[in-house]
TIMI-2910 file (N, C-alpha, C, CB; in pm, 1 decimal, decimal comma, always signed):
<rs>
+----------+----------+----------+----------+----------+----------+----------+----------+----------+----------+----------+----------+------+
!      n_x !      n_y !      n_z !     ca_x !     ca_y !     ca_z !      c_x !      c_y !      c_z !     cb_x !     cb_y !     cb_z ! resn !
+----------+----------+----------+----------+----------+----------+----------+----------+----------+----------+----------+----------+------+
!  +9876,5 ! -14159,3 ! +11478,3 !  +9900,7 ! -14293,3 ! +11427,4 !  +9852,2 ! -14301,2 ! +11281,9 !  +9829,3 ! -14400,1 ! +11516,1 !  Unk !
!  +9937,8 ! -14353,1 ! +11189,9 !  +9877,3 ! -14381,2 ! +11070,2 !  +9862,4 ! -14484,1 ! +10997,1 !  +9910,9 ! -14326,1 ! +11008,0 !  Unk !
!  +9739,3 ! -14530,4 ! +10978,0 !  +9674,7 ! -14669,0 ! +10904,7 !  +9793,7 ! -14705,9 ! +10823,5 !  +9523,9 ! -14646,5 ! +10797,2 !  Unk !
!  +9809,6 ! -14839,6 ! +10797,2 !  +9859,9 ! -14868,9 ! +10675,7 !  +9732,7 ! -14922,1 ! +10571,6 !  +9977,2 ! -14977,3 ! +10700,2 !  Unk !
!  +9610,7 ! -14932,6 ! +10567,6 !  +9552,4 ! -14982,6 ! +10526,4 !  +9474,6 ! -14883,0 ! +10446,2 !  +9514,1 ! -15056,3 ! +10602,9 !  Unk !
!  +9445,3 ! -14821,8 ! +10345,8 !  +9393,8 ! -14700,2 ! +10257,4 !  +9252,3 ! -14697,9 ! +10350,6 !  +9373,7 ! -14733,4 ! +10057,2 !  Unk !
!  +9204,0 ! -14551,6 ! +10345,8 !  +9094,7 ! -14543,8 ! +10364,5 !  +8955,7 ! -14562,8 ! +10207,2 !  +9112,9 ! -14413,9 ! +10441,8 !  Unk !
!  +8888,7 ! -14667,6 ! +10256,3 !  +8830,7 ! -14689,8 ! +10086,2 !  +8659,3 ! -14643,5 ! +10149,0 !  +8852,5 ! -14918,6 !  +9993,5 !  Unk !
!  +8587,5 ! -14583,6 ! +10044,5 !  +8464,8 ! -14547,6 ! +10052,0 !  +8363,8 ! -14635,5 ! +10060,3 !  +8444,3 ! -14481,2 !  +9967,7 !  Unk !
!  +8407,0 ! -14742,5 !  +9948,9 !  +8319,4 ! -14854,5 !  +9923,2 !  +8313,7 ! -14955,4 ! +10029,5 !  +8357,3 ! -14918,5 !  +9803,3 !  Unk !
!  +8181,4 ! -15022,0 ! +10057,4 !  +8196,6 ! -15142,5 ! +10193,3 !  +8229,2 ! -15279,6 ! +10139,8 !  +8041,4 ! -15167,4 ! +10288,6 !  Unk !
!  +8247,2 ! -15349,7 ! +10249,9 !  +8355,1 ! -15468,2 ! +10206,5 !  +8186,9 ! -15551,4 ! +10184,6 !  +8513,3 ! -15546,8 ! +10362,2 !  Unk !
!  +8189,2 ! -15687,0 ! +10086,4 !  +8079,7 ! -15730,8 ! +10020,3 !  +8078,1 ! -15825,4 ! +10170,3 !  +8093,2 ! -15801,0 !  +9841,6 !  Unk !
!  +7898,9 ! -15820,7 ! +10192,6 !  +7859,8 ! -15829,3 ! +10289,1 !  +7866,7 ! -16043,2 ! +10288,7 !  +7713,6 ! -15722,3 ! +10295,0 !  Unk !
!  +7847,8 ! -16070,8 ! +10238,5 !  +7857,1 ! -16208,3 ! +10178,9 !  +7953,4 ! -16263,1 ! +10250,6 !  +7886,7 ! -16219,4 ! +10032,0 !  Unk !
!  +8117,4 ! -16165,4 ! +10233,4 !  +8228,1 ! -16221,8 ! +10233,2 !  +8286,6 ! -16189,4 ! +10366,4 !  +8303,1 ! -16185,4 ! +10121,1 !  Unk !
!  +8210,3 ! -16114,8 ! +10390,1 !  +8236,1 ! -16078,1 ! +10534,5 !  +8129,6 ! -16205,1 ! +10667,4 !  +8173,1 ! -15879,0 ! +10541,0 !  Unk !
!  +8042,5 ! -16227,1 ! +10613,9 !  +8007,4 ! -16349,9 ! +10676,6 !  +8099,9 ! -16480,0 ! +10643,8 !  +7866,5 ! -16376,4 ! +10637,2 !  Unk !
!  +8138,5 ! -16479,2 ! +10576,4 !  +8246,6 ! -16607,5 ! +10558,1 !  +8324,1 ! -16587,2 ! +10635,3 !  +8321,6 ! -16634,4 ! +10435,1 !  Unk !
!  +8396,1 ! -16481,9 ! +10609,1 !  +8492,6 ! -16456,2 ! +10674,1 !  +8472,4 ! -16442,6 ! +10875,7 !  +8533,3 ! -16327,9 ! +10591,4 !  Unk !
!  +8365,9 ! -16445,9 ! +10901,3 !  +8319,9 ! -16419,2 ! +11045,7 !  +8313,8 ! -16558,5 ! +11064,6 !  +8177,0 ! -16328,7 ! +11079,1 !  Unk !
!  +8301,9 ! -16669,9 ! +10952,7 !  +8251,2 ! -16804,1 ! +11008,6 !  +8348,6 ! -16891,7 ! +11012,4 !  +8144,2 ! -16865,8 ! +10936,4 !  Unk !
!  +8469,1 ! -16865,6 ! +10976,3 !  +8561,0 ! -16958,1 ! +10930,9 !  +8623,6 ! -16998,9 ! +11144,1 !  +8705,2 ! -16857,8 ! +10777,9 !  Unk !
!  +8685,3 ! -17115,8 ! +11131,3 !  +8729,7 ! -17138,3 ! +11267,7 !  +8833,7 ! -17041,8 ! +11303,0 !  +8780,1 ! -17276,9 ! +11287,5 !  Unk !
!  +8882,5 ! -17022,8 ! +11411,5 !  +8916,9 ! -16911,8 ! +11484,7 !  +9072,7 ! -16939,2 ! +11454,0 !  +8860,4 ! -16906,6 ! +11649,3 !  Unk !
!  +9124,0 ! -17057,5 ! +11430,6 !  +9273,2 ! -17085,8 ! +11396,9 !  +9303,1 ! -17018,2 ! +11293,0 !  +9311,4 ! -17222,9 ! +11370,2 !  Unk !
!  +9157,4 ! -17010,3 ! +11189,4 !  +9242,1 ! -16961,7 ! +11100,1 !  +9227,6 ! -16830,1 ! +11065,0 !  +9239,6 ! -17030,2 ! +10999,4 !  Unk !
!  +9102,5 ! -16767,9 ! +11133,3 !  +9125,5 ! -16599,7 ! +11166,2 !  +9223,1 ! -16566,4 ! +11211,7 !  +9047,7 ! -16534,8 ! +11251,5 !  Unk !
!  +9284,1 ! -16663,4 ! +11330,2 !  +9420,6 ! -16564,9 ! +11381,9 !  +9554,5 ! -16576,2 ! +11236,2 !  +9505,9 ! -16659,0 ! +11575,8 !  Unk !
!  +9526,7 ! -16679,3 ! +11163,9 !  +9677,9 ! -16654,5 ! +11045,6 !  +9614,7 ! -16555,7 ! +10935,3 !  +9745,8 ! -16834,4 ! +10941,8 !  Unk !
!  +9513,6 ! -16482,4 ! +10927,8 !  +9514,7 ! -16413,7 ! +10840,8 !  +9523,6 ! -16294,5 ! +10858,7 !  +9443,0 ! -16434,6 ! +10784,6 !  Unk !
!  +9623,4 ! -16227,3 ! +10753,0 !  +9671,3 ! -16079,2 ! +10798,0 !  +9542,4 ! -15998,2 ! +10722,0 !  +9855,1 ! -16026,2 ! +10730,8 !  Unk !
!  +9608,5 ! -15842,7 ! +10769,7 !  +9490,6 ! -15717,7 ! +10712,0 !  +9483,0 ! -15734,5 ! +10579,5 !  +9529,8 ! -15549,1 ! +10733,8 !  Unk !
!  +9608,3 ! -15746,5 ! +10508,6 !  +9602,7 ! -15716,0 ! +10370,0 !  +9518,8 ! -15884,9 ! +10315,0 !  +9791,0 ! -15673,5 ! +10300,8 !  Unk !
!  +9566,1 ! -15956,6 ! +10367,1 !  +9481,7 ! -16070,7 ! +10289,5 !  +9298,1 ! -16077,1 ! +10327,4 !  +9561,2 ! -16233,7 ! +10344,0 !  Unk !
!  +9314,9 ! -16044,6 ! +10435,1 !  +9131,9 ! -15989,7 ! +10477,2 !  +9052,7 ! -15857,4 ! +10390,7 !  +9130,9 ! -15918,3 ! +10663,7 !  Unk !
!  +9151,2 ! -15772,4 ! +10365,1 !  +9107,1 ! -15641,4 ! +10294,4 !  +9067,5 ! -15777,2 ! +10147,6 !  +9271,5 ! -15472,2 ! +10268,5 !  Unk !
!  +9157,6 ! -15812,5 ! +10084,6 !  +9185,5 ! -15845,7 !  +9941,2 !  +9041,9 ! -15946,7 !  +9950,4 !  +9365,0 ! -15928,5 !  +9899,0 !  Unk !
!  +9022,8 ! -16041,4 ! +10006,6 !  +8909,5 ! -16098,5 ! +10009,9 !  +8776,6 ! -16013,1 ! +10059,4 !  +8935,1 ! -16207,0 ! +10085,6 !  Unk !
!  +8761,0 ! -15948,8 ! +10163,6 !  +8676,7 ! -15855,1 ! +10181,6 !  +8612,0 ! -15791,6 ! +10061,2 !  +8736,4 ! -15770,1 ! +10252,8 !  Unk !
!  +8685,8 ! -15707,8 !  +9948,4 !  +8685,8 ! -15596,7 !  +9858,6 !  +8680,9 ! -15697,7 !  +9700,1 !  +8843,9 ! -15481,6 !  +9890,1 !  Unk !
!  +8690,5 ! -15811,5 !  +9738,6 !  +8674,4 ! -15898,9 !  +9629,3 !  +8808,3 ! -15876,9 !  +9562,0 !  +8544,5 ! -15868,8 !  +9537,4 !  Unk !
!  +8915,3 ! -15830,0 !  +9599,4 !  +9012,4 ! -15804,9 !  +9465,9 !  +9113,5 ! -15982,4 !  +9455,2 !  +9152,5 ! -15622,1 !  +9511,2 !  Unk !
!  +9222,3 ! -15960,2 !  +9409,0 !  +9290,2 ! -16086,8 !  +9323,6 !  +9337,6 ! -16119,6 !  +9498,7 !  +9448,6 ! -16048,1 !  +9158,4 !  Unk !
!  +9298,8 ! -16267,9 !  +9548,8 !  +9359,5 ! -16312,8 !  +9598,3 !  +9522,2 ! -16366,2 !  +9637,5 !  +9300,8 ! -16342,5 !  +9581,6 !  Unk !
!  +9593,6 ! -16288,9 !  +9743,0 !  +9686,8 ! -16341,6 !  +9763,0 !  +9712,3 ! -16490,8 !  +9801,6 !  +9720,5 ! -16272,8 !  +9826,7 !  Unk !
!  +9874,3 ! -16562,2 !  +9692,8 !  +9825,3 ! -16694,7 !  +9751,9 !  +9867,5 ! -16768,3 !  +9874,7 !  +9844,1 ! -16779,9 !  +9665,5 !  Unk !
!  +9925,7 ! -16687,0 !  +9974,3 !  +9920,5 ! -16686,4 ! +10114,7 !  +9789,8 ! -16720,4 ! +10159,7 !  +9960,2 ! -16562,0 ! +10168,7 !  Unk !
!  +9659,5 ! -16656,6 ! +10126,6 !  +9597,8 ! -16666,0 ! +10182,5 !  +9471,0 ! -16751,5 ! +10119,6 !  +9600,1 ! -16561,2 ! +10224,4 !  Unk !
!  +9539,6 ! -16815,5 !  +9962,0 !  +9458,9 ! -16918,2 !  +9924,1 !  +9451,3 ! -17008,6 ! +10022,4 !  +9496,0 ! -16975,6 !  +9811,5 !  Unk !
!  +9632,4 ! -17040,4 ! +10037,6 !  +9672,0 ! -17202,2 ! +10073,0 !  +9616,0 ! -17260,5 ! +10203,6 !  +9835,9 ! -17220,9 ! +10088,9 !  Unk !
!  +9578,9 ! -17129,4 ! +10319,9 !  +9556,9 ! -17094,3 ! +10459,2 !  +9337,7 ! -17106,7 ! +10391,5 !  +9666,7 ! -16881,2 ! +10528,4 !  Unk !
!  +9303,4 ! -17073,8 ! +10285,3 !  +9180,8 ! -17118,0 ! +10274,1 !  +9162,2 ! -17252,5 ! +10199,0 !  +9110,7 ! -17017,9 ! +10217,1 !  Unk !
!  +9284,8 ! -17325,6 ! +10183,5 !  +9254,8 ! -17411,6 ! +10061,7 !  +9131,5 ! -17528,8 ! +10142,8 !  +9428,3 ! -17498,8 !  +9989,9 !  Unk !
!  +9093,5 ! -17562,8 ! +10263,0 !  +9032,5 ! -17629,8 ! +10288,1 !  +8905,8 ! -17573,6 ! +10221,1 !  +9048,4 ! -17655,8 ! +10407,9 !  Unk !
!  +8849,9 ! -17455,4 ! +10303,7 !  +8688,1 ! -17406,4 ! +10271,0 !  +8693,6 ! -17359,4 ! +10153,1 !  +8618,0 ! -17291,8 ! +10362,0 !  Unk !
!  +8764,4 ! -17407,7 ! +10007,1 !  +8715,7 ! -17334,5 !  +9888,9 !  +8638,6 ! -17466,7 !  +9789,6 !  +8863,1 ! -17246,4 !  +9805,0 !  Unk !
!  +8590,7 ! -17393,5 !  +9697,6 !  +8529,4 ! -17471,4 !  +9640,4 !  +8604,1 ! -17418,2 !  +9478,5 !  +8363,1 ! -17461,6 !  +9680,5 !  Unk !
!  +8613,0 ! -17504,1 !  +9393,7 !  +8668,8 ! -17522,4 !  +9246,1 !  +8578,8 ! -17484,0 !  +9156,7 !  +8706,6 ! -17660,1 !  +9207,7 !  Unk !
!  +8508,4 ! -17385,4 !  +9097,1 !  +8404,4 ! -17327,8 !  +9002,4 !  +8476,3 ! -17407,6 !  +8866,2 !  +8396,1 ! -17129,7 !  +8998,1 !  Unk !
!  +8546,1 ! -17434,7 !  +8850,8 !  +8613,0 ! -17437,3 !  +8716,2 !  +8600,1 ! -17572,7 !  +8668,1 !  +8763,5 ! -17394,4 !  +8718,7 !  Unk !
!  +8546,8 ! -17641,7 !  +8773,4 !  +8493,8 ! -17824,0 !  +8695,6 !  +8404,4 ! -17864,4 !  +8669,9 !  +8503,1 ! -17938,4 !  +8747,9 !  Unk !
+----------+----------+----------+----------+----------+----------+----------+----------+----------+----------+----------+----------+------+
</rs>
């Protein structure tokens, strides 16, 4: 069987992985691998998976 998901060395930031463990369960089930990897690994958010977080985010920019 082969991953689609790269094998990466580095661990996913431990921070974001508690968020991600805390969020309600509705919305663990709509989030796919690749949008969990991308938040996990800190990289550029897909915005699939903003709109599906737009409740629990917070706006740094005001």
């Amino acid at each position: 069987m082969v991953s689609k998901t790269p094998f990466r060395k580095e661990k996913p930031d431990p921070q974001r992985m508690t968020i991600l463990r805390s969020l309600p369960m509705e919305i663990k089930e709509q989030i796919s691998g690749e949008e969990a990897q991308a938040f996990l690994y800190n990289e550029e958010l897909p915005v699939s998976l903003l709109e599906k977080l737009k409740d629990y985010l917070v706006d740094n920019e005001k």
